[in-house]
N, C-alpha and C positions, 0 to 999 in steps of 0.2 A: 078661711078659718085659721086663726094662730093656733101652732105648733105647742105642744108642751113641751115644760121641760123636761128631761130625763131624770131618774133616778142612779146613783153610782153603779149599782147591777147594770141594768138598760146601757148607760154607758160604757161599762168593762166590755160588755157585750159585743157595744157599736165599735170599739177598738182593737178588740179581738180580730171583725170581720174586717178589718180594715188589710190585713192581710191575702183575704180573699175568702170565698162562698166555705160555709162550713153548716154541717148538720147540727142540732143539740148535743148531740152524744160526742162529735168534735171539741163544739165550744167549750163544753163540762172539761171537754181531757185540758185544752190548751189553757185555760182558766186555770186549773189545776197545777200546769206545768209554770206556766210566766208568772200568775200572780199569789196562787196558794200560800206562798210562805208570807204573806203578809194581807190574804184579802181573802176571803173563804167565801165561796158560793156552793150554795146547793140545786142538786138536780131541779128541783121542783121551783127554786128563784128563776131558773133559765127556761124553762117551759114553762112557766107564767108571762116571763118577761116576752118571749120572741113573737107568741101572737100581738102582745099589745103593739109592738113594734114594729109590725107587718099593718096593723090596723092604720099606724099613725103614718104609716108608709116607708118607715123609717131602712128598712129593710124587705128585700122581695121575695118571696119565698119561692122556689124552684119546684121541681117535679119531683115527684118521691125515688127514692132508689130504692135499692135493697130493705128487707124489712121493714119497709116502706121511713126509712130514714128522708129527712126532706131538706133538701140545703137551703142555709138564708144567704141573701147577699145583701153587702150594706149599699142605700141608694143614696145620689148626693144629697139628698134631705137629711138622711141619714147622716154622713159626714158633715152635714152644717150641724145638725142637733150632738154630735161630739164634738164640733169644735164649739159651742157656745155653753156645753157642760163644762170641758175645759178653763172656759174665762170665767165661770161661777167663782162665788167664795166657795174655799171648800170647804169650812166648817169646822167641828172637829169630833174627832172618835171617841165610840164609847166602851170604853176599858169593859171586858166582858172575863175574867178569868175563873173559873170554876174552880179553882185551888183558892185563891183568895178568897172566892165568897164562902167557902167551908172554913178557912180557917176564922174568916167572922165570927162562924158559931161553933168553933171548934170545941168550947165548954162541953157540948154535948155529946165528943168524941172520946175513947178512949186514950190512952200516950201511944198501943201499939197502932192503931188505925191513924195516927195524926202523922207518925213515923212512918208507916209502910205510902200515905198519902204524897209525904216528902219527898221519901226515895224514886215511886213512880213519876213523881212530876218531874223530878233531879233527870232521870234515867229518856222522859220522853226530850227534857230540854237540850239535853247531850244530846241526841241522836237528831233531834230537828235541826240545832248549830252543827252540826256535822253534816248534814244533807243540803243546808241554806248554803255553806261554804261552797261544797262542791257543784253546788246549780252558779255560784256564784261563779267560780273558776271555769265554767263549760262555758260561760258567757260573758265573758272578760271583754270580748270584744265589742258590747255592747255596751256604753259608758250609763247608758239609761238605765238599764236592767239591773246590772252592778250596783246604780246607786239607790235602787228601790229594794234589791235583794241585801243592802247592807243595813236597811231598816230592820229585815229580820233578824241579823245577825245580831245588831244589838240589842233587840226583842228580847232573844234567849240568852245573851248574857246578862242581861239584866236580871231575867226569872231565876237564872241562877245567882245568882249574887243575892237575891230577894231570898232564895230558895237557902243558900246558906246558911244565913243570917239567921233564920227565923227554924232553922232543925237543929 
């Protein structure tokens, strides 16, 4: 039977494990920590994802531990099905900003609500370019991380420059 292919979740996933056996509640953190500022998953994308991927073989699943957390481990099926996600096209992303799409129908907002909307978006952008620097600087030593953590950088400088302009 042929292998499917992964989805980027499943994939983020399989590259995660590539470090070594991790529970759900692991993956979520390190997910969080490597790729958050530029790639967001939620709890319920990763505990959907990890049985299908135990199904597919792609990863083994361990014996329960403590509150019965269960570690996955990625299997070399596994590592063929990230290295052939890898060689895919990758596509491309879909702008999702929840500020932009208010300010689409911004008509229907007041000036204080479009302004207080601003300031919080201004104040979360500052604080996430400030935390993406410093994940950036903790891992200088990683030329890879660095250059995927400098996608976010310019992320939030961009929203803010967007973010200027338009308060």
């Amino acid at each position: 039977m042929a292998k499917k292919n992964v989805n980027a979740t499943a994939a983020a996933l399989l590259g995660l494990l590539h470090d070594g056996p991790m529970t759900g509640g692991q993956l979520i953190a390190e997910a969080n920590r490597r790729l958050g500022p530029f790639w967001s998953m939620t709890r319920s994308q990763v505990y959907r994802e990890l049985p299908a991927l135990a199904e597919e073989g792609y990863v083994k699943v361990g014996k329960p531990g403590p509150r019965a957390s269960v570690p996955y481990k990625i299997t070399a099926t596994g590592k063929k099905a990230f290295t052939r996600w890898l060689g895919e096209e990758t596509g491309f992303e879909q702008l999702r900003n929840p500020v932009a799409l208010r300010t689409a129908f911004s008509e229907h907002l007041s000036p204080g609500d479009i302004k207080s909307m601003y300031e919080s978006a201004t104040e979360y952008h500052k604080a996430a370019l400030n935390d993406v620097r410093a994940e950036a600087k903790e891992r200088g030593d990683d030329p890879h991380a660095a250059a995927a953590l400098e996608f976010a950088v310019g992320y939030h400088k961009a929203a803010l420059a967007w973010l200027k302009s338009v308060s």
